[in-house]
C-alpha positions as CSV (number, residue, x, y, z in Angstrom):
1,X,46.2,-20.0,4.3
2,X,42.8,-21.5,5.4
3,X,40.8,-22.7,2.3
4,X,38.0,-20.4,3.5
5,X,40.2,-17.7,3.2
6,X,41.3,-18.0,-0.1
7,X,38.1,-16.7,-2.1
8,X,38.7,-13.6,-0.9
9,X,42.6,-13.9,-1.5
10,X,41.8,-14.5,-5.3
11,X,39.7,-11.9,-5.4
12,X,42.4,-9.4,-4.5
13,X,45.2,-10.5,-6.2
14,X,44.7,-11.6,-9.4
15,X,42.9,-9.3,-12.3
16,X,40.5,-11.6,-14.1
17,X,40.1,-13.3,-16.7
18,X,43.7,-15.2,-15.7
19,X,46.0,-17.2,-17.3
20,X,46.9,-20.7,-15.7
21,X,50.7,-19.4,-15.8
22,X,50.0,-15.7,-14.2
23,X,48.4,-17.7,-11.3
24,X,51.2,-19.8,-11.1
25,X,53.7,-17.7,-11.3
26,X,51.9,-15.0,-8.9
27,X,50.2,-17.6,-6.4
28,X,51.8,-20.7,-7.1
29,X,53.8,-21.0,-4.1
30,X,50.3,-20.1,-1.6
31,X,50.2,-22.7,0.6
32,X,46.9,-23.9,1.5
33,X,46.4,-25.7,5.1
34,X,45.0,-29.0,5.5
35,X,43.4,-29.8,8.8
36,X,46.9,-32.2,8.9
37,X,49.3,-29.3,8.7
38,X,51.9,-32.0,6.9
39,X,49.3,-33.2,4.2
40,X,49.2,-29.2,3.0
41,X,49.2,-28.1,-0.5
42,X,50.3,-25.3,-2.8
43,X,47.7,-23.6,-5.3
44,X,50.5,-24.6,-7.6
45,X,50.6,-28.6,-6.7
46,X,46.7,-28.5,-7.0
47,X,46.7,-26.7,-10.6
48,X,49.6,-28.0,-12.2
49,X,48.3,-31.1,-13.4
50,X,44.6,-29.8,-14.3
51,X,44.4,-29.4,-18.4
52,X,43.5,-25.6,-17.6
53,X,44.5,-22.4,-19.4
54,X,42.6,-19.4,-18.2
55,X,40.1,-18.8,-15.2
56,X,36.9,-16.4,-16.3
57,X,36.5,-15.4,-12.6
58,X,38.0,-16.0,-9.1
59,X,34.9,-18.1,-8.1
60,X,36.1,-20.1,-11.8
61,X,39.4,-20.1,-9.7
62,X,38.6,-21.0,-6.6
63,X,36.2,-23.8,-7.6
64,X,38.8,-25.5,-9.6
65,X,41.2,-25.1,-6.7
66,X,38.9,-26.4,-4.2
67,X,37.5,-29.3,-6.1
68,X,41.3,-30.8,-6.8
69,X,42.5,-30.4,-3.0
70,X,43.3,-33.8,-2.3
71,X,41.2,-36.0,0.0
72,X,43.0,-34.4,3.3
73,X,40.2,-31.2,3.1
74,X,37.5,-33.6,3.3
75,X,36.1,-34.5,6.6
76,X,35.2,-37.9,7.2
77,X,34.3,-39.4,4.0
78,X,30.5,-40.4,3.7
79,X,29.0,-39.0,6.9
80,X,26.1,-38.0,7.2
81,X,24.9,-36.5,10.5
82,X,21.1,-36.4,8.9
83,X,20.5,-40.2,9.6
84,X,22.0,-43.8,8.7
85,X,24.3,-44.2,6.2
86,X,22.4,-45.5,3.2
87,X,25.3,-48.0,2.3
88,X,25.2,-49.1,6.1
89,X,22.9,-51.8,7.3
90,X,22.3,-53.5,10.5
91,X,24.1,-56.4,8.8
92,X,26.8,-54.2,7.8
93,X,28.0,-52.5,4.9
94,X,26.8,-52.6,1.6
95,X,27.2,-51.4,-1.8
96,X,25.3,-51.1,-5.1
97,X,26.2,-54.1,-6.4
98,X,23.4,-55.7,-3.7
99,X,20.6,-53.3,-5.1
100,X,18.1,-54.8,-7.9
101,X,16.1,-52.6,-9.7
């Protein structure tokens, strides 16, 4: 399932407020594609670990779920297509520790 598509999943599937196990148990095994089809995740890899035991709402749900996808779901890291990279200078990359205040 595409992570876009899951919103709407929870929404249908689970009567809320939820318990970590019903989800689990119910949902656990919902894989979730990552644009590398073999770096993939189930809902119940990503919610496992978390030190969760209910969800209020599916958007409680799906927030939790979709800010412990691993790294995989992001794009490329840092890029901005507004402008330079603010940690990027013409002499190359830089980081806070070069900023004074």
């Amino acid at each position: 399932m595409l992570l876009s598509e899951l919103p709407e999943h929870l929404e249908t599937t689970l009567t809320y407020p939820v318990e970590l196990d019903t989800v689990l148990e119910q949902e656990g095994h919902v894989e979730i594609e990552a644009p590398d089809a073999s770096d993939s995740e189930t809902i119940r890899s990503v919610l496992e670990p978390l030190n969760r035991e209910s969800f209020e709402s599916s958007r409680d749900l799906f927030n939790t779920i979709y800010g412990n996808v691993s790294d995989e779901y992001i794009g490329r890291k840092f890029y901005d297509d507004r402008g330079r990279n603010p940690m990027t200078t013409d002499r190359g990359p830089s980081d806070e520790r070069n900023v004074s205040f």
